[in-house]
Backbone as a printed PyTorch tensor [residue, N CA C, xyz], in Angstrom:
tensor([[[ 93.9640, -65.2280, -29.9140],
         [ 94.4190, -65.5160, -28.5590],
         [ 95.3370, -64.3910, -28.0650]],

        [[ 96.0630, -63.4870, -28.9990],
         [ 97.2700, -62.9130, -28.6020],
         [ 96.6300, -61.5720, -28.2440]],

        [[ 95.9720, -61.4490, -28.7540],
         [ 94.8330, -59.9600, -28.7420],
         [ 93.7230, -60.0030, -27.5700]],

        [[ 93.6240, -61.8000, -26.9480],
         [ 92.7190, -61.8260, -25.7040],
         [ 93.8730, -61.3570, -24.7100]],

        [[ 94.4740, -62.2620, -24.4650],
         [ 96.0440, -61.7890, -23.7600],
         [ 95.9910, -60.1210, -23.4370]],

        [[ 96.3570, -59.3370, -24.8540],
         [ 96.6670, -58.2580, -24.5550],
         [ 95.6240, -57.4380, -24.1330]],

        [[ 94.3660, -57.6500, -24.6020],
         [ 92.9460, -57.0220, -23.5810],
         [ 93.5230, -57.0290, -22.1350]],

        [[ 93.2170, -58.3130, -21.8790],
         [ 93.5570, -58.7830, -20.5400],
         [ 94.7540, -57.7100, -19.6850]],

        [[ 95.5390, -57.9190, -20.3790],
         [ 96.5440, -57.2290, -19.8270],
         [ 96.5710, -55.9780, -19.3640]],

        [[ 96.0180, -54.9500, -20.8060],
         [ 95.4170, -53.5820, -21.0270],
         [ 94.5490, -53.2910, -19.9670]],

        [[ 93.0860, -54.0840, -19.1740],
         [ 92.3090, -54.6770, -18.4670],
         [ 93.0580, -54.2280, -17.0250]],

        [[ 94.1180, -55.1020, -16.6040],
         [ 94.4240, -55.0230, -15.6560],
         [ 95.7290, -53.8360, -15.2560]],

        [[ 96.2650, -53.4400, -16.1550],
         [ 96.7630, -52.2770, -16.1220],
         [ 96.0760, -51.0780, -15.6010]],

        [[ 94.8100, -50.9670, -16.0530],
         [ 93.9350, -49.5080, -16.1220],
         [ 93.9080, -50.0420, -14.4250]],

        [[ 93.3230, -51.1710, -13.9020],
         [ 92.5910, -51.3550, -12.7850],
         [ 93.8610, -50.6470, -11.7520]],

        [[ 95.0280, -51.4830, -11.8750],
         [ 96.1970, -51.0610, -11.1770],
         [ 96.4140, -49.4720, -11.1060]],

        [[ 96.4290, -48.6430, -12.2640],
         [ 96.5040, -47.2790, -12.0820],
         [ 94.7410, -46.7110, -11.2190]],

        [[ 94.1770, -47.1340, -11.8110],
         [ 93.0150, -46.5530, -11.0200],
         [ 92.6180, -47.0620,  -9.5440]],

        [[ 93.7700, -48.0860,  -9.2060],
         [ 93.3930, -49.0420,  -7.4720],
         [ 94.8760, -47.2880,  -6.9730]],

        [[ 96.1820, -47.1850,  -7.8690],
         [ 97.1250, -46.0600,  -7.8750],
         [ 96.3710, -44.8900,  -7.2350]],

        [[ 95.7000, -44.5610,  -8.4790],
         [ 95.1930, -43.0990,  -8.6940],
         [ 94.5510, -43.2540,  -7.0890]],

        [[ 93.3230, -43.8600,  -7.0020],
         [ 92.6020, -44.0890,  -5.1220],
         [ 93.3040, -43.9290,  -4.4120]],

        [[ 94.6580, -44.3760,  -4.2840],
         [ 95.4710, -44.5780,  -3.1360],
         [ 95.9260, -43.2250,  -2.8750]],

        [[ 96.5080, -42.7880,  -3.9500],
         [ 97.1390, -41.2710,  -3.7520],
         [ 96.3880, -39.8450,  -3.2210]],

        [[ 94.8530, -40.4200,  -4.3140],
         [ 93.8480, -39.4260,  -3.4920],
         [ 93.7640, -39.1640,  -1.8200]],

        [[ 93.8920, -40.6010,  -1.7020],
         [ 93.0760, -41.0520,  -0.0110],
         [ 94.5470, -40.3470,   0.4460]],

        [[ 95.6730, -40.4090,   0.3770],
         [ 96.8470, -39.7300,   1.0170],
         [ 96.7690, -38.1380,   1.2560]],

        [[ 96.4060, -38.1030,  -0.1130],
         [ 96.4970, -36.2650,  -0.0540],
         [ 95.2860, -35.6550,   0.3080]],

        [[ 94.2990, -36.9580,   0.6230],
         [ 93.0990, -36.3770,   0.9330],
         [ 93.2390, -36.3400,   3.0700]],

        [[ 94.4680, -37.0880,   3.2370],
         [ 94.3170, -37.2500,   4.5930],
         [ 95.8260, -36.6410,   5.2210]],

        [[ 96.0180, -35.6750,   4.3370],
         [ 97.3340, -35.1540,   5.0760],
         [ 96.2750, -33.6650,   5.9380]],

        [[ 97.7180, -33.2860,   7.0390],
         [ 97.1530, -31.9510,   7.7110],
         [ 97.3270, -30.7210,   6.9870]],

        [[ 97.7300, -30.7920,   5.9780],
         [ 98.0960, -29.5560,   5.2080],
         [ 96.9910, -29.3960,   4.1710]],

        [[ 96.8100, -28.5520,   3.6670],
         [ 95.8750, -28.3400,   2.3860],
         [ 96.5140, -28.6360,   1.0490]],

        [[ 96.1930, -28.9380,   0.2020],
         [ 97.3140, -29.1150,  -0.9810],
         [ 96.4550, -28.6130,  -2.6240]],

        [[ 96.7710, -28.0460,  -3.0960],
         [ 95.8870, -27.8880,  -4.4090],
         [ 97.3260, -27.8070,  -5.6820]],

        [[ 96.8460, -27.7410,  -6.7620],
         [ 97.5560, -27.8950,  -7.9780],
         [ 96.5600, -26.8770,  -8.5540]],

        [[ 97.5060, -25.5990,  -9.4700],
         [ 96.8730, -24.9450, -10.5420],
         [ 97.2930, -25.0140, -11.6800]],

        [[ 97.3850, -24.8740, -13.1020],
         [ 98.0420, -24.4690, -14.0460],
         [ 98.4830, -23.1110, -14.0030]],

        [[ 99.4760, -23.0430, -14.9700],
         [ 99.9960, -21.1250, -14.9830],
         [ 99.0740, -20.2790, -15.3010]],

        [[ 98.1520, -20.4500, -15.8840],
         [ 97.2160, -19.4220, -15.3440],
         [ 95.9800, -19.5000, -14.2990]],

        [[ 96.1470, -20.1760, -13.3570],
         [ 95.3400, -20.0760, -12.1180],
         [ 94.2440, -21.4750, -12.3310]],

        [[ 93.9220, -22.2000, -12.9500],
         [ 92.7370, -22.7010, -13.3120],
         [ 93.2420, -23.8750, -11.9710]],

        [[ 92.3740, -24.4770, -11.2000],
         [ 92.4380, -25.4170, -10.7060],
         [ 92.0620, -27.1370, -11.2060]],

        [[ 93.2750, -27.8770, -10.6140],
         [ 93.1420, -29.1430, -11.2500],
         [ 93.2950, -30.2380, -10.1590]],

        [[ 93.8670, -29.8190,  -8.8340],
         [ 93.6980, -30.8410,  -8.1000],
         [ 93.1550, -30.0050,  -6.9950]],

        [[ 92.5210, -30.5470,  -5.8530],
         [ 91.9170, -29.7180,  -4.4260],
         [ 91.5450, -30.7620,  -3.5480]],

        [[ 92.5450, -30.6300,  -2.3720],
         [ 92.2630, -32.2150,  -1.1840],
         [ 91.5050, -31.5030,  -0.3090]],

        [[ 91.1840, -32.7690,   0.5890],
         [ 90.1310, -32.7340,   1.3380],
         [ 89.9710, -31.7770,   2.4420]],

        [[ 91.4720, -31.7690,   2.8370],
         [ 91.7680, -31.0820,   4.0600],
         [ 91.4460, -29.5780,   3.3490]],

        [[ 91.6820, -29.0420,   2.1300],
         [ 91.5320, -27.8630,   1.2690],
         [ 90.5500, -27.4330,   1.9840]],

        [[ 89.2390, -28.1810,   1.6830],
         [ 87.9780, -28.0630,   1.3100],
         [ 87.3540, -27.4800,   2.9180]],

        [[ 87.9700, -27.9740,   3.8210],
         [ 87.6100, -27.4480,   5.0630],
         [ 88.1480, -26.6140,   5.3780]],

        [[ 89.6450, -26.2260,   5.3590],
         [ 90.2840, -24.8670,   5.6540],
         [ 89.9570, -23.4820,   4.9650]],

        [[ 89.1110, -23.2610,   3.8620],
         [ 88.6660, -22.8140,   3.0820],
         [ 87.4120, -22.4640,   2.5700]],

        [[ 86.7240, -23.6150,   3.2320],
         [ 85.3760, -23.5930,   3.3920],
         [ 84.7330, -23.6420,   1.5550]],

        [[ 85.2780, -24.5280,   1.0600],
         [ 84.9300, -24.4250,  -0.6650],
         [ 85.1400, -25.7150,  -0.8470]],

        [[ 83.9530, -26.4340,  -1.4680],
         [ 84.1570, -27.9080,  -2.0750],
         [ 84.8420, -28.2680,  -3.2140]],

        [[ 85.0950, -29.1010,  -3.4970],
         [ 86.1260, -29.4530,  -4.4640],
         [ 85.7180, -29.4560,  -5.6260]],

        [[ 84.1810, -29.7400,  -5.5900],
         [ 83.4540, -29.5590,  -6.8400],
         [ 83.5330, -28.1410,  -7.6090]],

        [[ 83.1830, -27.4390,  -6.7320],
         [ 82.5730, -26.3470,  -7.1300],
         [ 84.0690, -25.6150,  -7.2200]],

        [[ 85.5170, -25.5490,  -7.3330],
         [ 86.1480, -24.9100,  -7.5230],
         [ 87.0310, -26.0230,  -8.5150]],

        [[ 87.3630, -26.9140,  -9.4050],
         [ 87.8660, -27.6480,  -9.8900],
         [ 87.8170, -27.2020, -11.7070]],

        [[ 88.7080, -26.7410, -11.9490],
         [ 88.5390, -25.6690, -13.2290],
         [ 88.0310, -24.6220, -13.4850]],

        [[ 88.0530, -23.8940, -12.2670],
         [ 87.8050, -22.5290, -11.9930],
         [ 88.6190, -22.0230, -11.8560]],

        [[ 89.1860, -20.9540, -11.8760],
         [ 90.0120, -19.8950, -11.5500],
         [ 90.2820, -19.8100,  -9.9660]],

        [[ 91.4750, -19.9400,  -9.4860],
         [ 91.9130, -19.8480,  -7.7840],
         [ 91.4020, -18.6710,  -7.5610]],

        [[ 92.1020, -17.5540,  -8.3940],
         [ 91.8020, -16.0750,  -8.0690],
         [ 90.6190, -15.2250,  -7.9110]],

        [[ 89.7390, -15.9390,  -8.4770],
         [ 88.4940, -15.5540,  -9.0020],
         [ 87.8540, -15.9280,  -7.5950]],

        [[ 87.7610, -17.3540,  -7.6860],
         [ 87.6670, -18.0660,  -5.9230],
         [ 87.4760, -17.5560,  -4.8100]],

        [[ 89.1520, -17.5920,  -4.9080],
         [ 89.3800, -17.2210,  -3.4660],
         [ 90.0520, -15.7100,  -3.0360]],

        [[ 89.2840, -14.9390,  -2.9720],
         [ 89.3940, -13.8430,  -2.4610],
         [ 90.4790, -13.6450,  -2.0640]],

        [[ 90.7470, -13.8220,  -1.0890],
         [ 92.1510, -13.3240,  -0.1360],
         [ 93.3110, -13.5970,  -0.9710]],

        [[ 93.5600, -14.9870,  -2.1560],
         [ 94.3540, -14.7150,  -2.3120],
         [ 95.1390, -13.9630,  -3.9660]],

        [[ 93.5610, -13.4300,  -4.4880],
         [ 93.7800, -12.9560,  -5.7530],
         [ 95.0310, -11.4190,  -5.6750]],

        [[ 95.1900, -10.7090,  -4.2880],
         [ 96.1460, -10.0400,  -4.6890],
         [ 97.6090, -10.9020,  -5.0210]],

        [[ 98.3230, -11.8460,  -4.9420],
         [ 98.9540, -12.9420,  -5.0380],
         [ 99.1780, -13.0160,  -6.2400]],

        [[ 98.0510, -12.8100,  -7.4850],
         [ 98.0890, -13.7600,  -8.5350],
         [ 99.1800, -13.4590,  -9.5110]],

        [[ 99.1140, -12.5620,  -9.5580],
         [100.8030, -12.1410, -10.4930],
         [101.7710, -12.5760, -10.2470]],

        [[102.1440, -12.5160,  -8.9090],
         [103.2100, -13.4790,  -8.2450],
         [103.5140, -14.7520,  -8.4930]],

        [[102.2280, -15.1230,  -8.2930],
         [102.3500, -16.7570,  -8.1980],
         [102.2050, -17.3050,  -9.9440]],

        [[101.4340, -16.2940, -10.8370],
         [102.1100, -16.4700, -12.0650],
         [103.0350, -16.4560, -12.5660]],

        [[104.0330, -15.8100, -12.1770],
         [105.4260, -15.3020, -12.3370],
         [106.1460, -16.8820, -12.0780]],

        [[105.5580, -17.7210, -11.6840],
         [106.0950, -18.9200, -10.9890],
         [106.8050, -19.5950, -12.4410]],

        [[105.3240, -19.6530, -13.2960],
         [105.6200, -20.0220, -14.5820],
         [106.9540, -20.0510, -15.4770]],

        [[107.0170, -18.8590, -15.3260],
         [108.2630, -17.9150, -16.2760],
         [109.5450, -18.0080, -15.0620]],

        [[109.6550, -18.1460, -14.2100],
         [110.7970, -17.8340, -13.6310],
         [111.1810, -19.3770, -12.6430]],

        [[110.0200, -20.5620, -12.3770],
         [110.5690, -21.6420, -11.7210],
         [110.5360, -21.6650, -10.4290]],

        [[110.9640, -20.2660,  -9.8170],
         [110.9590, -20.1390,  -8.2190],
         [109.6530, -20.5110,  -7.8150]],

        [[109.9720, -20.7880,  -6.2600],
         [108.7020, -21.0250,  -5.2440],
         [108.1420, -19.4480,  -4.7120]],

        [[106.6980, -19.0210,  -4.5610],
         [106.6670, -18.1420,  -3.8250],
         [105.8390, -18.3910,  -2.4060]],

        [[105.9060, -18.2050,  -1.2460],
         [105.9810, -18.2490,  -0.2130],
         [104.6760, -17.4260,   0.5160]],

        [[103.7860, -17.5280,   1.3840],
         [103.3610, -16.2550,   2.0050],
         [103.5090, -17.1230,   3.3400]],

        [[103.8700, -16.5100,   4.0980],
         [104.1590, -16.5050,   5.1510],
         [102.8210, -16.5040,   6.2390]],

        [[102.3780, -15.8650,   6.4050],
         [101.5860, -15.2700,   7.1340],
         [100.4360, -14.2890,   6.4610]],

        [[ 99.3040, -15.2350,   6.3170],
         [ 97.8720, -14.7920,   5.9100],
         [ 96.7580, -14.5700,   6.8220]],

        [[ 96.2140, -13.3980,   7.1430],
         [ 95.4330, -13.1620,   7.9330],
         [ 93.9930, -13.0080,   7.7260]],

        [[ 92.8840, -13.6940,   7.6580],
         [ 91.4960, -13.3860,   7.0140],
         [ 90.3730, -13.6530,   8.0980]],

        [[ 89.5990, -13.1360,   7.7800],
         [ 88.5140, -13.0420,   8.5710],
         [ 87.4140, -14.2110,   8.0850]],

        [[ 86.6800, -15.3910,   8.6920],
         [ 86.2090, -16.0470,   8.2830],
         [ 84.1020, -16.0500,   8.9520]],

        [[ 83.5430, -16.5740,   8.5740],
         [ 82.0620, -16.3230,   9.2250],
         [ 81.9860, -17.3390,  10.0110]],

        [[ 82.7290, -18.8860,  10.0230],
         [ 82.7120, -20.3400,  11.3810],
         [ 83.5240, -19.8920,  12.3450]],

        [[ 84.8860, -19.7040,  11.3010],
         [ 86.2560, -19.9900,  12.5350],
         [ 86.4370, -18.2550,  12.9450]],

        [[ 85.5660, -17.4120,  12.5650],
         [ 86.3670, -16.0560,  12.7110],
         [ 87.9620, -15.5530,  12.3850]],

        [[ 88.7480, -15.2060,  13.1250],
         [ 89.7220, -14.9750,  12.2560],
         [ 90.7840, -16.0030,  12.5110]],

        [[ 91.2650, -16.3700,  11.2670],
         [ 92.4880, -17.4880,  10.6160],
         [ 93.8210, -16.8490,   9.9510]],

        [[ 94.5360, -17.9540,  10.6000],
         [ 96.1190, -17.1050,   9.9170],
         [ 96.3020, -18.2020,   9.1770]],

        [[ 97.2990, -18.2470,   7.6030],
         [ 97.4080, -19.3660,   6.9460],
         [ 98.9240, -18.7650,   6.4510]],

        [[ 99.6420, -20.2470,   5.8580],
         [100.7540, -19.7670,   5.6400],
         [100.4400, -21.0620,   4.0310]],

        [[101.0730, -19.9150,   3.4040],
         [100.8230, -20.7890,   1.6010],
         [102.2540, -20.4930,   1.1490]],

        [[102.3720, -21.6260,   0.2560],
         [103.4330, -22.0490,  -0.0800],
         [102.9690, -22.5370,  -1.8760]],

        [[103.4000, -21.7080,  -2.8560],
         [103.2990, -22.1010,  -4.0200],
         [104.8610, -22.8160,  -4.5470]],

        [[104.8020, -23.6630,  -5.2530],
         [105.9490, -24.2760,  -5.6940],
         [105.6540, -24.8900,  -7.1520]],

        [[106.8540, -24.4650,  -8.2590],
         [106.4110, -25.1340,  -9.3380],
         [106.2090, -26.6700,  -9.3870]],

        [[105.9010, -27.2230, -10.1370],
         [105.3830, -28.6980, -10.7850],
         [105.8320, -28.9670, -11.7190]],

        [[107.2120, -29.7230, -11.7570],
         [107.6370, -30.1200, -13.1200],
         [107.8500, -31.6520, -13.2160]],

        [[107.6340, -31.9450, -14.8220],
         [107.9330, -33.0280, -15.6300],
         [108.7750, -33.0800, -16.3700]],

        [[110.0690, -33.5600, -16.1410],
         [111.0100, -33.4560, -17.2600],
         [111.5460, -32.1160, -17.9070]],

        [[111.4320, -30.9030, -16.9170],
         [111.8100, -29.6100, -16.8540],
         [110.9570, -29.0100, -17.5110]],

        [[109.4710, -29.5000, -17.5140],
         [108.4780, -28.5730, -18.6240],
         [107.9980, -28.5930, -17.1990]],

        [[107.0990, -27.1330, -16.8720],
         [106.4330, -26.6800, -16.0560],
         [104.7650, -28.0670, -16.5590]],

        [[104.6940, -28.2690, -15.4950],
         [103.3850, -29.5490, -15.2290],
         [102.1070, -28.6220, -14.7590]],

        [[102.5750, -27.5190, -13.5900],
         [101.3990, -27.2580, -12.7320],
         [101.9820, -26.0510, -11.6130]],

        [[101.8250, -25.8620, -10.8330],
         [101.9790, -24.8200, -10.2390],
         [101.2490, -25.8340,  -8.0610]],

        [[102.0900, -26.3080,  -7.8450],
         [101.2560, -27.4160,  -6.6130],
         [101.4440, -25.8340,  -5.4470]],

        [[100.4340, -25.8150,  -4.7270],
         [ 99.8070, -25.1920,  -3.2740],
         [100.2470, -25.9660,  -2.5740]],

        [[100.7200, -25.5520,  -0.5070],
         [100.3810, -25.8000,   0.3460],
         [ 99.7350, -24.9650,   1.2400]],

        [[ 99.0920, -25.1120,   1.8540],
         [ 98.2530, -24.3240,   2.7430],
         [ 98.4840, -24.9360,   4.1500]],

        [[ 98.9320, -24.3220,   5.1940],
         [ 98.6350, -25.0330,   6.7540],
         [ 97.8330, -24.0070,   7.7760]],

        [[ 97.2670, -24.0300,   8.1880],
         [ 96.6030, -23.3490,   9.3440],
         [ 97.7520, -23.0960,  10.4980]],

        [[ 97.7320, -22.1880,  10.7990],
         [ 98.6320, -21.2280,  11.4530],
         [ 97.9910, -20.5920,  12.2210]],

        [[ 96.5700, -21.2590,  12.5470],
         [ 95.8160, -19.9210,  13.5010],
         [ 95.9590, -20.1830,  15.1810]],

        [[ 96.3870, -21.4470,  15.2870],
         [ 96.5780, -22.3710,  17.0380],
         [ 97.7310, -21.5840,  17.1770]],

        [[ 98.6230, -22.1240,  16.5170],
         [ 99.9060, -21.6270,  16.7420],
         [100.2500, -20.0570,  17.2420]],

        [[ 99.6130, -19.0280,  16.0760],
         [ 99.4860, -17.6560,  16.4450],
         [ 99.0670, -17.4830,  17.8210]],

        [[ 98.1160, -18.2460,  18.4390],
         [ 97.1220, -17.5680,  19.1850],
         [ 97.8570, -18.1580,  21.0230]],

        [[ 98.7900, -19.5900,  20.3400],
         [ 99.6830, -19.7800,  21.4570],
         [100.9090, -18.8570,  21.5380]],

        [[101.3930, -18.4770,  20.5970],
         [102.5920, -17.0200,  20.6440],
         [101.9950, -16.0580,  21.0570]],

        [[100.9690, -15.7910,  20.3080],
         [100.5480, -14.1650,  21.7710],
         [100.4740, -14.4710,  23.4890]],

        [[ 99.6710, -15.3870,  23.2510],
         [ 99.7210, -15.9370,  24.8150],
         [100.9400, -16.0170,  25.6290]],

        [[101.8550, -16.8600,  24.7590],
         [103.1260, -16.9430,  25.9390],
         [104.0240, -15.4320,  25.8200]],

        [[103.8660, -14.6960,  24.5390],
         [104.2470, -13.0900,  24.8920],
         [103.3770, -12.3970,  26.2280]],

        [[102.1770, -12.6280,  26.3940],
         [101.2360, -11.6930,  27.4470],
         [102.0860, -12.1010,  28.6860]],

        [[102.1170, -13.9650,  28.4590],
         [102.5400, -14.1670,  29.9020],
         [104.0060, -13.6910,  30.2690]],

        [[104.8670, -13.2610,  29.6330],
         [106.2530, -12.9320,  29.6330],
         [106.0750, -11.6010,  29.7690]],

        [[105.3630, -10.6400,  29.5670],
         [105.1380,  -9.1180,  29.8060],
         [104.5690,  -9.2550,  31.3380]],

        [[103.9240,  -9.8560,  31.4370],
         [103.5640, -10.2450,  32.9920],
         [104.1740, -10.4100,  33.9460]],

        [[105.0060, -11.3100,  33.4290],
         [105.7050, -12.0250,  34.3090],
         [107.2040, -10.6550,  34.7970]],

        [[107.2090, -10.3730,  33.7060],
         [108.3250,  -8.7900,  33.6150],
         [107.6770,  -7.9080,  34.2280]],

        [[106.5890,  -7.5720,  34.0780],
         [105.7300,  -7.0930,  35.1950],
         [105.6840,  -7.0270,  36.7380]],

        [[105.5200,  -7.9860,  36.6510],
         [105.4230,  -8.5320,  38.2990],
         [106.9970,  -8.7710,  39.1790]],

        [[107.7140,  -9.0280,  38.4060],
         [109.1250,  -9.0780,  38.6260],
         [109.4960,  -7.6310,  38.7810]],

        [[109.1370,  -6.2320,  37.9270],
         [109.7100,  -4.8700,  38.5270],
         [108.5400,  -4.9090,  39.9540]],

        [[107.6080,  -4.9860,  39.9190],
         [106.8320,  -4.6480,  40.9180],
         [107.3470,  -5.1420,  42.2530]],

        [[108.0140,  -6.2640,  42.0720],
         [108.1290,  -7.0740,  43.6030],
         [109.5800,  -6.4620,  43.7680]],

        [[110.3140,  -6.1260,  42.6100],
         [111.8770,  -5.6640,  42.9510],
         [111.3090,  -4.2380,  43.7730]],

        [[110.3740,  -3.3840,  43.0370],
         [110.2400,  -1.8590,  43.4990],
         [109.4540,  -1.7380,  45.2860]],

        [[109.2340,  -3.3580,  45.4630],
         [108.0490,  -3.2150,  46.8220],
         [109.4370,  -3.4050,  47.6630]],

        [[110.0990,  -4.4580,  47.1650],
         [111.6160,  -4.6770,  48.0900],
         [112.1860,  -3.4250,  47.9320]],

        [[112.6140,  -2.9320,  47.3060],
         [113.5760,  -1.4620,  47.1870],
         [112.4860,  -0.7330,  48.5910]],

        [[111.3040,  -0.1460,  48.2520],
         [110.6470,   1.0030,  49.1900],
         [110.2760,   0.3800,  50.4330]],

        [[110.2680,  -1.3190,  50.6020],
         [110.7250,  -2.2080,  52.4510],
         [112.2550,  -1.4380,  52.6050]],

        [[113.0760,  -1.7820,  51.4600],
         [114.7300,  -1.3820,  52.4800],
         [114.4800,   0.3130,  52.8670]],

        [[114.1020,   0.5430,  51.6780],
         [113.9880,   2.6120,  52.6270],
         [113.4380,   2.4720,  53.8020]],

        [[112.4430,   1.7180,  54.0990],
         [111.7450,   1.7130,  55.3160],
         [112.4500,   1.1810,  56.2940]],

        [[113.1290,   0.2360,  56.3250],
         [113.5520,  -0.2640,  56.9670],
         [115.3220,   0.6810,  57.6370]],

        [[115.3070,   1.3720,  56.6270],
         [116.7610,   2.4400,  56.9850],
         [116.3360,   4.0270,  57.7850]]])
């Protein structure tokens, strides 16, 4: 009886972590950011959904593969972001610029940060956000501000050469 019990129990434990495990997927699968997890040496172990579209790479097909190997753009990176290992810090890119064959060109801003358990390095977690709207609204409101500075000497210089005329 004590050993049906503890089946049982064992039973509904797994279900609870695996109803867990679903839940967390479906979160990180529905945030706006990209999110991946590597080990210290590059191998991939987690890749969300949002990843998979900003990137244009399924989750399958890159899931214990090598990031670097992957993904092009960001294998000059990889030393860096190994270095994560040995030293703890986050490394940062700011501003990634690539040329794509759907979206044409994309700006991305990545964010590596270690992954720890109990001060043992766990993983190495990614963010990725698309940065390409944003860019493309900052040039814009720069054009319109050169313009607008523009048009502002022009109308001062048409008033200045009315008063000569007018003297």
């Amino acid at each position: 009886i004590e050993n049906a019990r503890l089946y049982q129990s064992e039973v509904r434990t797994r279900e609870e972590v695996a109803l867990l495990r679903d839940y967390n997927q479906s979160i990180l699968d529905n945030l706006n950011s990209g999110v991946f997890v590597i080990d210290a040496e590059g191998q991939v172990q987690f890749w969300n959904h949002t990843l998979e579209q900003l990137l244009e790479i399924p989750r399958d097909s890159i899931l214990h593969r090598n990031l670097f190997e992957q993904v092009a753009h960001l294998a000059p990176h990889a030393e860096k972001v190994r270095h994560i290992a040995r030293t703890r810090r986050p490394y940062p890119i700011d501003r990634l610029t690539r040329q794509t064959d759907s979206r044409g060109e994309v700006t991305e801003s990545y964010r590596f940060q270690p992954l720890l358990r109990e001060e043992q390095l766990a993983g190495i977690l990614g963010v990725v956000e698309d940065l390409t709207l944003r860019v493309k609204l900052d040039s814009q409101l720069i054009r319109s501000e050169r313009l607008a500075a523009v048009g502002e000497l022009a109308a001062g210089a048409l008033e200045a050469e009315r008063g000569e005329l007018d003297v």
